[in-house]
N, C-alpha and C positions, 0 to 999 in steps of 0.2 A: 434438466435431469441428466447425468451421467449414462449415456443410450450403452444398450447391449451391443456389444460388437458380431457381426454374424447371425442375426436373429431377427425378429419382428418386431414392430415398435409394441405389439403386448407383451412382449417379454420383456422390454424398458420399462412399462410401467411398471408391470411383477419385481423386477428389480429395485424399483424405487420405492415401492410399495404403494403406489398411487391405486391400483388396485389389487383383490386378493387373489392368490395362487391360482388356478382354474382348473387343475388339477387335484387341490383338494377338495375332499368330499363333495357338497354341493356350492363350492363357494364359485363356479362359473355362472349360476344363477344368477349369480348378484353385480355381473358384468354385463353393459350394456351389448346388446348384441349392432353391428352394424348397421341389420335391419332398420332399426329402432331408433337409433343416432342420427344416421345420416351421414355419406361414406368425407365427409367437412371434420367428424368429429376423430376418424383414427387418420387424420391428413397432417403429419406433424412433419416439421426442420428436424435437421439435422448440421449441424456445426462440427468444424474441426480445422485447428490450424497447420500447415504443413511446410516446410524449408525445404526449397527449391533453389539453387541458382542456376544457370547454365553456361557454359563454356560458347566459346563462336563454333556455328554450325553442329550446335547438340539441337535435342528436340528432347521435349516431355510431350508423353503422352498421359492421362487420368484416364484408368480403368476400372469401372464399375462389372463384376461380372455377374451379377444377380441383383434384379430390383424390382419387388414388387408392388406399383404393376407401371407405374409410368413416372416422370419426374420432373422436377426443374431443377438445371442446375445454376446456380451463381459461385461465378471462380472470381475472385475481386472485383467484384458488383459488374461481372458480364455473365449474360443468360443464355445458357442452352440447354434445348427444350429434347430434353429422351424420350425417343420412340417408345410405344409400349411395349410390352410381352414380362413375361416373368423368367423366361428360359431366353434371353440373349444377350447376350456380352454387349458392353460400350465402352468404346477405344478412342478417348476426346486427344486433339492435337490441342493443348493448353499454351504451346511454345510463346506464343505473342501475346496472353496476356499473364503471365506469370509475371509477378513484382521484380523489378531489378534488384532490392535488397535481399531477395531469396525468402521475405517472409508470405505466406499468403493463406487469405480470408477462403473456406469453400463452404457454401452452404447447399446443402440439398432440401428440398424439398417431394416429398414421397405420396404420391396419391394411390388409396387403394382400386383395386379391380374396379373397370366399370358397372360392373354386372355382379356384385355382391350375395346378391339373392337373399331370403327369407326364408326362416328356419320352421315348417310345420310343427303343429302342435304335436303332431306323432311324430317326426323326426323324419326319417329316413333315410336313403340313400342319397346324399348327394344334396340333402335340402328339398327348395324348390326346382332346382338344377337348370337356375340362374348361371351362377357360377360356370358352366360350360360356354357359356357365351363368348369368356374370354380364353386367351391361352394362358393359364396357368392351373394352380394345384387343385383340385376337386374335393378335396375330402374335408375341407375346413367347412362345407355346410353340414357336415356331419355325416356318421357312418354307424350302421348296426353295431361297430368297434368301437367309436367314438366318437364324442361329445364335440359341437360345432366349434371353431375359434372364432373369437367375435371380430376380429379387426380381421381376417381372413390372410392372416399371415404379412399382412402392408409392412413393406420396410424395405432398409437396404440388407437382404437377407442373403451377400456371400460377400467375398471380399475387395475393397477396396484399396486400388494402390498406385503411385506412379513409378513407370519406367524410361527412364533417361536413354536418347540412344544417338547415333552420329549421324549422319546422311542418312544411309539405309537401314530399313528396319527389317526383320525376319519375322513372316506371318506364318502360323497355321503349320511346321514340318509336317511333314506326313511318312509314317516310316512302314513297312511291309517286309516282310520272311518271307523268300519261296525256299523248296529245297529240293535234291537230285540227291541219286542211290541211297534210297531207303534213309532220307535223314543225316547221311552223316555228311552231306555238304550243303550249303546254307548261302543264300545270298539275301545280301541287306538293299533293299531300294527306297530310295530317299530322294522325295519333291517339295521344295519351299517356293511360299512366293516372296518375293523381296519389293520391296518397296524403297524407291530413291525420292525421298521428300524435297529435295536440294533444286537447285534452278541451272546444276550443271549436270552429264554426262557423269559418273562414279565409275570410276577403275578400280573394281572389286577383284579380292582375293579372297573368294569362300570353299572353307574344311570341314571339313565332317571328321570327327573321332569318336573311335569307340574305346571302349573302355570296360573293364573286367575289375570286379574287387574280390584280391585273394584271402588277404586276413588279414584284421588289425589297421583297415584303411589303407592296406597296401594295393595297388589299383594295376593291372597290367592292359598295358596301349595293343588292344587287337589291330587296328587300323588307324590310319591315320591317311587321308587324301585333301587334298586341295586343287580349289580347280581356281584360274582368273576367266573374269567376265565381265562385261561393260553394261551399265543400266541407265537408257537414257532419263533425262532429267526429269522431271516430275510423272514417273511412271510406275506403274507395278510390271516385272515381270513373273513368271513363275520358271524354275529352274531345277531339274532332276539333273542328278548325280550319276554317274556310270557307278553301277552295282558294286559293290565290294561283296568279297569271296569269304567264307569262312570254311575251313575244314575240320569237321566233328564239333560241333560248335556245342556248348552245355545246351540243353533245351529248357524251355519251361514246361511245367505239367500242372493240371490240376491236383487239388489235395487227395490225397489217393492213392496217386500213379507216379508222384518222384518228386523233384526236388523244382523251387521255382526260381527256376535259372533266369539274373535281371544282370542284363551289360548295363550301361551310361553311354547316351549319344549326345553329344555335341558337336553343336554349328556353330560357327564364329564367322564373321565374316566383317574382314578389313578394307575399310576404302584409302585409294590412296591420298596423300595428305594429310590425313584426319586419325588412323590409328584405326583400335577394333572400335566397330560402331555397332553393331548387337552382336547376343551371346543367347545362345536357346538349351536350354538340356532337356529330354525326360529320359528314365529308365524305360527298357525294351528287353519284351521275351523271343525269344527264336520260339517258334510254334504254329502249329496252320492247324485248324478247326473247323471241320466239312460236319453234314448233317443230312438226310433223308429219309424218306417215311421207310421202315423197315415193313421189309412184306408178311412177316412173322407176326406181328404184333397190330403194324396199322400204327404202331407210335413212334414220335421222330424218335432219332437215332443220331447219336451225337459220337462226332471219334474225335479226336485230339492224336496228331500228331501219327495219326496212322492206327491209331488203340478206340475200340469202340468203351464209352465209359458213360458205366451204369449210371443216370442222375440220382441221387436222393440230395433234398435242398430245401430253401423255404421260401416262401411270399416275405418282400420286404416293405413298406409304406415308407417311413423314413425314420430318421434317428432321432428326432424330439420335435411333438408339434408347435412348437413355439420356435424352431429353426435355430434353438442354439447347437448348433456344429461347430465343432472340434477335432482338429484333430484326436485330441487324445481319445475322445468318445469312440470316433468313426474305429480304433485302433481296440479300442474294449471288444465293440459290435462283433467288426469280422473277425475279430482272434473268437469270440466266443463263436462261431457259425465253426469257424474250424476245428477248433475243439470239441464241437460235436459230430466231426467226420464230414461233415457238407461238405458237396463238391461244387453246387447254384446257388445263385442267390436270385430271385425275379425281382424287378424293380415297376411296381405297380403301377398302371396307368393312369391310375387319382391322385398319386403322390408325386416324387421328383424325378426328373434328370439329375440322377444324382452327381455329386460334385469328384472334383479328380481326386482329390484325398481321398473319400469311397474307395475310387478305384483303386490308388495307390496298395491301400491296405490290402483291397482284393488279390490284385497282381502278387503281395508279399506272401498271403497265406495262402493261393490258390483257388478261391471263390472263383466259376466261372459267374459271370453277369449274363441272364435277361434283362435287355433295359426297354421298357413301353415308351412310347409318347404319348400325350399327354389326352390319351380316349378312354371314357369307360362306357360301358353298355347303361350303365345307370342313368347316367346325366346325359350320353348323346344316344337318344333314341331308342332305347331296349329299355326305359325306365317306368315307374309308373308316381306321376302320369307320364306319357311320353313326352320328352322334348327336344328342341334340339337337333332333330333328325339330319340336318344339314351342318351339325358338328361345332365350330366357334365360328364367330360371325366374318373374322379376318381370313381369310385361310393363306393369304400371302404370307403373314404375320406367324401363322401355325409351322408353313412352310418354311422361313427364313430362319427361323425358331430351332425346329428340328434338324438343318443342312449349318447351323453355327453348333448346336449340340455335338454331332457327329462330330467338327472339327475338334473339337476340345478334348472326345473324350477316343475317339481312332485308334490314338497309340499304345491305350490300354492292351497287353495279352490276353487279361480279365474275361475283358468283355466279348462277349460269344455271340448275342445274335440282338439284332433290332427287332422289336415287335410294335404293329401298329395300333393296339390299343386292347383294353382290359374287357374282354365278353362281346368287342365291337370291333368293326373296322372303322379306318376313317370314311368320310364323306370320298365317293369316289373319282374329285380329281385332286385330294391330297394324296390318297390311295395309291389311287398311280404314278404322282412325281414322286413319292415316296418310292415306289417298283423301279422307277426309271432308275434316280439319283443314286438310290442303293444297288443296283445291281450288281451280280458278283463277276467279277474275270473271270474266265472262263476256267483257268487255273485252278480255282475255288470251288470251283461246280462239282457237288460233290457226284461219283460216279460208283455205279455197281464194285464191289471187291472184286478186283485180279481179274479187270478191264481194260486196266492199263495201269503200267509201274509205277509206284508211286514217286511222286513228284517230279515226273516227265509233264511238258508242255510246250505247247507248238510257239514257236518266237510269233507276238503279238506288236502290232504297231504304238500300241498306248503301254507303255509302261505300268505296273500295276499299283505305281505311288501316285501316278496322275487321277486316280479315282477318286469320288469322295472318298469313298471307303473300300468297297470290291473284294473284302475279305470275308465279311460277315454275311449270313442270309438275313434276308427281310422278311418277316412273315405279319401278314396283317393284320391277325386278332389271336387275342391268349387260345380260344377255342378252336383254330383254323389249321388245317394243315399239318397235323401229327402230332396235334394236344387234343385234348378230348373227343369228343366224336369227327373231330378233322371238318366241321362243316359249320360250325359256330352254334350250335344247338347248346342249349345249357345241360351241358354233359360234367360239369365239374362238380364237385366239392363230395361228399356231402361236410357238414359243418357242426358236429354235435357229436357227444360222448358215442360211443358204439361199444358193443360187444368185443374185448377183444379176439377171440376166435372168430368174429366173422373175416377180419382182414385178409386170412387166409382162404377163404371159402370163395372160389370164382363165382360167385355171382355177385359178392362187394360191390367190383367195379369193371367194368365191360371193355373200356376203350386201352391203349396203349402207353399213355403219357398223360397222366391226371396232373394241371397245372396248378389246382387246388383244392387241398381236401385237410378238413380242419377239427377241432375239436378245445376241450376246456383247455384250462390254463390259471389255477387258481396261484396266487404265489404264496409263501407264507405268512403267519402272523403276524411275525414285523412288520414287513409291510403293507397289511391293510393298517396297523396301528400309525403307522408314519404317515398315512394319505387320506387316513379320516378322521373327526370324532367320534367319540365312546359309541354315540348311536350306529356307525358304520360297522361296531365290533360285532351284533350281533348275528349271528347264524342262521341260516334261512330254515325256517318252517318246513318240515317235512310232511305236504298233508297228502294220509292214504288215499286213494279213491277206489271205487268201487271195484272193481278193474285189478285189483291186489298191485298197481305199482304206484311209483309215487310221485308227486311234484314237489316239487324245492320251490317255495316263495320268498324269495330276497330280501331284504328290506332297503328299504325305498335309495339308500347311499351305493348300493352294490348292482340295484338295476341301473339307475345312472350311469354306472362306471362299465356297463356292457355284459355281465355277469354272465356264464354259459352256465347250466344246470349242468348235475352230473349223471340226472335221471333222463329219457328220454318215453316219457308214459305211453305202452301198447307195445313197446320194443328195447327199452333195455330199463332194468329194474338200476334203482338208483345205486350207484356202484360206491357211492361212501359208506352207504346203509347194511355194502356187504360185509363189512369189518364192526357194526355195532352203531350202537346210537353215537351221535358227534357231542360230546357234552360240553363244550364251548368253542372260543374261535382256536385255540390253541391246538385241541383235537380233531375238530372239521379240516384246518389245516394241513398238520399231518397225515391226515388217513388222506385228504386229497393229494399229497405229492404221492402218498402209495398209488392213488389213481393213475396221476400224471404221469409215472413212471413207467405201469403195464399198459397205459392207451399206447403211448406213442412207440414204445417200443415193437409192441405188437403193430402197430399200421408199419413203419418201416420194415419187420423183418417180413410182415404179408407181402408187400410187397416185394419186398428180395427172395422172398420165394419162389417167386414166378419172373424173375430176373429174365431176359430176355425170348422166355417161354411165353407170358405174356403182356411183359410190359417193359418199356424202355427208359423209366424213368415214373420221378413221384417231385412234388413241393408241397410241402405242407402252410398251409393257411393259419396261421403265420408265425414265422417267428417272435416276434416282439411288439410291444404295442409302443407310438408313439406317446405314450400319456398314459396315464396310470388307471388301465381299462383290465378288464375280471375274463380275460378271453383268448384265446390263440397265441399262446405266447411261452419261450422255454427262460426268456428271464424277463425280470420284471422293471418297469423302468428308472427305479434306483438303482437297478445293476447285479441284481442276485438271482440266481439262477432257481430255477424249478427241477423236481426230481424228472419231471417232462425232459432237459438236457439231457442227462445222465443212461434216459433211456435211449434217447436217439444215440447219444454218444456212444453206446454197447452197439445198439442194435446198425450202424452207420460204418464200422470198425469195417478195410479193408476186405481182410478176412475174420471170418465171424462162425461161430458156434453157435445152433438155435434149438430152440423147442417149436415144429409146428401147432399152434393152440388146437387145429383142426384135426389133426390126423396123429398127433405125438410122434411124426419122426423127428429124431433127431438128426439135423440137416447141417450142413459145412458152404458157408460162401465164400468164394474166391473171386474177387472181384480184380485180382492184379490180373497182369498179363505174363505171370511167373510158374510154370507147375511146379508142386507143392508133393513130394516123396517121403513116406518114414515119416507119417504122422500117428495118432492116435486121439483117441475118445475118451474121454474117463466120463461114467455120469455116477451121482450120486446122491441116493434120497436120503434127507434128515429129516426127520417127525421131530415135534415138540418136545417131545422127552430124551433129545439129544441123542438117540441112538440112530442108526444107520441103516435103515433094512434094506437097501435094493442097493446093487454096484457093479456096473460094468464096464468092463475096456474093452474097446474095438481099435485093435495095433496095427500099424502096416501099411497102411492104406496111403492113396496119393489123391490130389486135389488137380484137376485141369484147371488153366486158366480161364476165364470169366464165364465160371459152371458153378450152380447148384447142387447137389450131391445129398441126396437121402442118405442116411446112415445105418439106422437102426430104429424101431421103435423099442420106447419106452413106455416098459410095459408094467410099471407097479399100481398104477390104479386096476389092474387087472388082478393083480396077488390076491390072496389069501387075507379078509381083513386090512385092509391099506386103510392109513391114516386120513381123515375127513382133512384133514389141513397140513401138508406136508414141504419140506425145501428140496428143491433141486440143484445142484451143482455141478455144470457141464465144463470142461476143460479141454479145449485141444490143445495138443504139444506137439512138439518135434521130438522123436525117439533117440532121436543121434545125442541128446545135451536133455532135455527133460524141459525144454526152455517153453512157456506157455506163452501160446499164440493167440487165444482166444480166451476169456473167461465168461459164463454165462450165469446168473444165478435168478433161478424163479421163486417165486411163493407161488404155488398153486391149491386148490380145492379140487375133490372129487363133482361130477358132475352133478349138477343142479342145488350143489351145497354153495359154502359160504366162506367167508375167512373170521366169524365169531371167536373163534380159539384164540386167536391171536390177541386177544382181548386180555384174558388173564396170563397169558404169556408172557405180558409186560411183565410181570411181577419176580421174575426169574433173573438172577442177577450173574449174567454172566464175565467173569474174569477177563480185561484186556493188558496186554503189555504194549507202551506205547515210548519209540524213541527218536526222539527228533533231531536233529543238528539244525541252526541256523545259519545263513549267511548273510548279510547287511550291504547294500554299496548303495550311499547317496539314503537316498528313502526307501528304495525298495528291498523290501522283505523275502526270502526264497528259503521256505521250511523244507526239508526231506524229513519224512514219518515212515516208520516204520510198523505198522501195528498190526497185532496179533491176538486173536483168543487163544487166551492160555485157558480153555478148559479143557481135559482129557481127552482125545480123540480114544472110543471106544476099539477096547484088542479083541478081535477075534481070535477061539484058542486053537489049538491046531488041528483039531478034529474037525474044523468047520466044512459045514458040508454045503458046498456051494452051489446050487442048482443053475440050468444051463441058461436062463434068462440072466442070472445075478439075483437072486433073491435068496435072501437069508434068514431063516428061521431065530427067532428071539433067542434062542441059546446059545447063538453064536455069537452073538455081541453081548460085550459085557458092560452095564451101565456101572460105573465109575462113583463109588460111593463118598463123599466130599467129608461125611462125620459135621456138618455144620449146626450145629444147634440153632432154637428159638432168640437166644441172646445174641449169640454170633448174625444172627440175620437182622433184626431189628437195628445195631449198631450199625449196621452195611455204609448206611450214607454218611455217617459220621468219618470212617475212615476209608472214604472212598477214593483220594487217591492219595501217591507219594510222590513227590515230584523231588527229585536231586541229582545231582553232577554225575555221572556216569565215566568210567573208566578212561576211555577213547577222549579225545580232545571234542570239545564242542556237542559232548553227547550229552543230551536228557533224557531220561526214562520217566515216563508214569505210569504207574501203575493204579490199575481198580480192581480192588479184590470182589470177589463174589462169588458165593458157594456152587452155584448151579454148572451145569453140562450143557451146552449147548448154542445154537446160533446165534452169533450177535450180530442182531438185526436190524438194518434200515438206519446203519450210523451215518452222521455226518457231521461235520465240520463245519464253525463261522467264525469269521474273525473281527472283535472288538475292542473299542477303547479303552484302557485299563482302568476307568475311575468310572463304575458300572453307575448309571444313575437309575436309581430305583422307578423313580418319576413314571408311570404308569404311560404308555407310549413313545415315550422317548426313547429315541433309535439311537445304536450305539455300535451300532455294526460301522464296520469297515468296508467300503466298497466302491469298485469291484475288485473280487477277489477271484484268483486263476484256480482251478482245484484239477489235477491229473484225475480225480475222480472222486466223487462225492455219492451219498446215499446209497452206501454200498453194505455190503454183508459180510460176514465170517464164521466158516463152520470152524469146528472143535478142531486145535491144533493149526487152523490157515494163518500164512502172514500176506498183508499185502501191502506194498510201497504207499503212498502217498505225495505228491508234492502239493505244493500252496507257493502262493507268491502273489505278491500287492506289494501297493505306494502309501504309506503312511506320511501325514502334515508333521512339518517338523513339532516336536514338543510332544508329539502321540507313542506313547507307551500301545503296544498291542500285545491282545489276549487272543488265545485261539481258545475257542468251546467244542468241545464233542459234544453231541444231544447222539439221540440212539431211540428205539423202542422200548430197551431195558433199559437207558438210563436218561429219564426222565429230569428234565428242569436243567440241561446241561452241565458238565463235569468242564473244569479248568484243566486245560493239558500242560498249558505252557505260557509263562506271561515274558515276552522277551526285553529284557530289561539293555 
């Protein structure tokens, strides 16, 4: 079989089709589980041939950097027999049995984990929590998120590759930032071990250059040094560098707080004789990242760079549980984390040491990383039933595991702090060489503010490259030490739909830094149609109970796949049921992204409400699921986002404009480290009948930096008759240019009502103008949209008599009579839109006519193949696709940009659809030909 490269050998079968997808509907049923086999039967070869020759006094080495979980190797019928672990590198010296014609035979052979474990008949956490026994991934016996992997991930699951090199080779650089006068001078410290494999003495000439890219690949040499040094014959030594200086160096910053500033360092080092005999690069941030429990709150407290910064983030498992990783994927992942304003990402204690491409991306788009080792409370001893309490059965193994992790992944900027495990500590003499090994330089230690100058430090005898690490803190468990109650109490989550108004109510959540706290995550109907049969389409049973609320009962495709209710019975009434009955999957759908969109955006801005008043930080439980699960997730794992993104993405925004659900002030986040002079408020109520009755500006005002700022309540549910179901539109601007900083837009309901109206609302056909431009390089697509309700924005006449809240009496607005007749309506979808060549170069205009006044509501955007196949689940979508912002709204008269951008296969024509509330079954805007 033709094996997956980077993945599991069950992902080679799925490829081959030896067995079925496991990810569809219930077809992992029908896969043997390993239990059940016997760990002989997911114990497969692996084959590949490779060209090699060597020069006098070269060396190959074979590097395996992931294998799970132990191996045999045969390199032209010679055997070596790999240590186990899932999380360590192996660096084979092949030189002397590599073929002299340069061709050569490698076979591996891959045995799964010792300790595989058995999948209860109820499931659970972790399985039987077997699986703990060894060092590797935890969640393949299964998770309340997802469904067990039967071969438990067995494979060569990263990447495989040889490196050719001369006498000496360059292990492990190690690179470190301090810095003097407040940042703008910078030193770079840099410790390798070198290694002389040769049977003589090596007169080395080892440089370190830095390197800057200005534009266009144009690259500017910051430094450049070389040092000579001798390394006796069959030895390692290790070797630091005299500090290079930089002045005002660019810095890197989280997403957020500025731009992320990456040099290029390379090592080269020449012996003499022989020429360059190895070559090392990675990219590097100038940056330093302190942390401590803040006394305000009780929860850590994260600065970057000398700027204390607000966490909002998310729980990560990993990128597909069949371990096919990609680049390109990893590259989807974090640009979408970023595009929804995150600034963390945590990297779960069940799941992986993620790989340096992760971080790569991270470093790119500003993701700080939480990275766990590999403990969870579930399977080592906090489980039920308990097991495990003494963690995996190696702990050398755990150990040597974790101290080659660190080296690989060090030079990341990304990466912000080491944790010892998910709801658990380790066993505590991992515990502690983990305390020892990680400990931070003293440099690092983060201290009281305007205690002492920043990035003053006393001269230390060890260098601060010579450390494993010394930059990062070590904390031993997600709940420990200024995450939840700080003392490992299960003080996180909670994990289910909630009221959005309570987010904001202090008694939600008590502690300072909630590591996890979670909720649904339905995606749309494409995609249940793409990941089950007709049976999985059906909609869950709504049954009353006595109690007046409700329960959602699944059908049997959707529990499988992890499903979260959106009722939660005795405490929050089912939140789909607030908008009407769901009359199939198409409408359960939608009314659920309307869910998805006010939960999360409400728990993020509850939370930024109380921004450093009480709390220092949030992750939500989870971002994404690896495998196609009905739960904690803003897209879904074919790569299409939930209106859940879009809210975090509003509510995540720098600075931000908000509605508190509890209290109705209208509140201003300033999360920069900039104050903010000569702003303003606009708010603005729309009722269903398109008119305007409440409207106020608050001018003038200024924003402190990293302050929340009450504003004004909003007070029209108080008026006079106020609408049962009305829109809100909040706008901050700057007053100097009119330029909007912030845009907010709610649906809300009067208290203890409903959003039913919205129900015949749909029927309201509001007018859009829609203008695109395309631009094309290679495959990828990049739309700028233009779109606008052109329906009448209502005139006040000049008498109007504006009262001192903003509320306006019905005589002052004039609803906008359209003249549309019964015929003119009925033909609507017929001539719903026009699409042709527009004035301007490269411009397209559509338009959709429709007689009505008012909000066009809950639009969005998808991008598909132009040769629509009717075929009843056949998925035709484009994906993934980048959206500046999707499921958005527009009152009377609003335009608002859009961008889009995706890779289409060559030969693919693509079609973008608007779907909408008013425009049902989706409208073609643009087919780019």
């Amino acid at each position: 079989m033709d094996a997956s490269s980077r993945s599991c050998v069950l992902a080679t079968l799925v490829k081959n089709k030896a067995v079925p997808d496991p990810f569809y509907g219930l077809q992992n049923e029908h896969i043997i589980d390993i239990a059940d086999s016997g760990r002989d039967y997911y114990t497969f070869w692996f084959f590949t041939t490779f060209n090699c020759k060597l020069s006098s006094n070269e060396h190959c080495d074979l590097n395996f950097r992931g294998i799970n979980y132990s191996a045999d190797v045969y390199l032209n019928g010679h055997e070596i027999i790999l240590p186990k672990g899932m999380f360590r590198r192996h660096s084979l010296d092949v030189t002397d049995i590599l073929h002299s014609d340069g061709t050569n035979l490698l076979a591996v052979l891959v045995h799964p984990p010792d300790h595989p474990g058995r999948i209860p008949p109820e499931g659970g956490q972790g399985g039987d929590h077997e699986i703990g026994k060894d060092v590797t991934t935890q969640y393949v016996e299964g998770w309340d998120w997802m469904a067990p992997i039967r071969d438990r991930n067995t494979g060569i699951w990263d990447e495989v590759s040889i490196s050719v090199t001369g006498p000496v080779k360059i292990i492990d650089p190690h690179l470190v930032s301090t810095f003097s006068d407040d940042y703008k001078k910078a030193y770079l410290h840099t410790t390798t071990e070198l290694e002389n494999r040769s049977s003589l003495t090596a007169e080395c000439s080892l440089s370190v250059q830095v390197t800057t890219e200005l534009e266009d690949s144009i690259c500017l040499v910051e430094h450049l040094q070389t040092q000579d040094l001798s390394i006796p014959a069959n030895s390692a030594v290790q070797y630091t560098f005299p500090e290079l200086f930089f002045s005002k160096p660019n810095l890197w910053w989280p997403n957020g707080m500025g731009k992320q500033s990456l040099y290029n360092v390379v090592i080269v080092i020449d012996v003499k004789g022989f020429g360059e005999s190895d070559s090392w690069s990675h990219h590097f941030g100038f940056r330093k990242i302190e942390s401590h429990i803040d006394d305000a709150t009780g929860g850590r407290l994260f600065k970057v760079n000398g700027k204390p910064i607000f966490i909002r983030g998310g729980n990560w498992i990993l990128s597909d549980g069949l371990l096919r990783l990609s680049k390109k994927r990893y590259n989807t992942d974090i640009k979408f984390h970023a595009d929804m304003n995150f600034n963390m990402i945590r990297c779960w204690g069940g799941g992986l040491a993620e790989r340096p491409e992760f971080y790569h991306y991270c470093d790119y788009y500003g993701l700080l990383v939480w990275q766990e080792f590999w403990i969870t409370g579930d399977v080592d001893g906090r489980g039920d039933p308990v097991s495990n309490p003494n963690g995996p059965l190696d702990h050398d193994l755990f150990l040597f595991s974790a101290r080659d992790t660190v080296k690989l992944l060090r030079n990341h900027p990304s990466l912000a702090l080491w944790v010892g495990g998910n709801e658990q500590v380790p066993p505590d003499d991992i515990n502690a060489a983990l305390k020892n090994d990680l400990r931070l330089h003293p440099y690092f230690e983060s201290v009281e503010e305007n205690s002492k100058p920043v990035g003053d430090w006393s001269p230390m005898s060890t260098d601060f490259s010579q450390y494993l690490d010394g930059t990062r803190i070590y904390i031993q468990g997600s709940m420990w030490d200024g995450f939840a109650d700080g003392k490992g109490n299960f003080t996180d989550g909670p994990y289910e739909i909630q009221n959005p108004e309570d987010f904001f109510k202090n008694h939600f959540y008590n502690y300072g830094f909630n590591p996890e706290v979670g909720s649904v995550g339905m995606p749309v109907a494409a995609t249940i149609r793409a990941t089950m049969p007709s049976e999985g389409w059906q909609i869950p049973v709504f049954k009353k109970l006595p109690n007046g609320y409700v329960e959602e009962v699944p059908n049997p495709i959707w529990e499988y796949h992890k499903y979260i209710p959106y009722s939660k019975p005795t405490k929050v009434h089912d939140q789909i049921q607030l908008y009407g009955d769901a009359k199939d999957l198409d409408d359960f759908c939608l009314k659920a992204q309307l869910v998805n969109y006010i939960q999360y955006r409400a728990l993020l801005e509850g939370w930024t409400s109380r921004m450093w008043s009480k709390y220092t930080g949030v992750l939500i439980w989870k971002t994404q699921n690896p495998w196609t699960g009905l739960r904690g997730q803003f897209y879904d794992h074919l790569l299409d986002q939930t209106a859940g993104f879009y809210g975090c993405r509003c509510a995540a925004e720098p600075v931000h404009v908000q509605l508190n659900l509890a209290t109705y002030l209208i509140e201003v986040v300033n999360t920069t480290a900039e104050e903010m002079s000569n702003v303003a408020i606009e708010a603005s109520v729309w009722d269903l009948d398109g008119t305007c009755p409440y409207y106020r500006v608050h001018e003038n005002f200024s924003l402190l930096p990293k302050k929340v700022a009450p504003i004004f309540k909003m007070k029209y549910p108080e008026s006079k008759d106020p609408k049962p179901v009305y829109f809100l539109l909040l706008k901050l601007y700057n007053m100097s240019d009119n330029r909007v900083i912030s845009r907010n837009f709610y649906w809300l309901h009067l208290s203890g009502g409903d959003y039913k109206l919205l129900e015949p609302y749909r029927e309201k056909k509001i007018p859009l103008k829609i203008t695109s431009k395309v631009s094309i390089e290679e495959c990828t697509y990049n739309i700028q949209m233009l779109v606008a309700n052109t329906s009448k924005r209502p005139a006040s006449t000049s008498s109007t008599a504006r009262l001192s809240d903003g509320f306006y009496g019905t005589h002052s607005l004039e609803t906008l009579a359209c003249g549309v007749g019964i015929e003119q309506k009925s033909s609507w979808f017929k001539r719903i839109h026009r699409c042709f060549a527009g004035k301007s170069d490269g411009l397209k205009v559509t338009e959709i006519s429709g007689p009505d006044v008012g909000v066009a509501f809950f639009l969005h955007f998808s991008v598909h193949t132009s040769k629509m196949d009717h075929n009843e689940g056949k998925d035709t979508r484009i994906l993934p696709v980048h959206y500046s912002d999707n499921y958005f709204s527009l009152v009377p008269g609003e335009t608002m940009p859009i961008n889009i951008s995706f890779e289409v296969p060559l030969g693919v024509t693509p079609r973008v659809i608007l779907h909408g509330w008013n425009y049902d079954g989706g409208e073609i805007i643009c087919e780019v030909v």
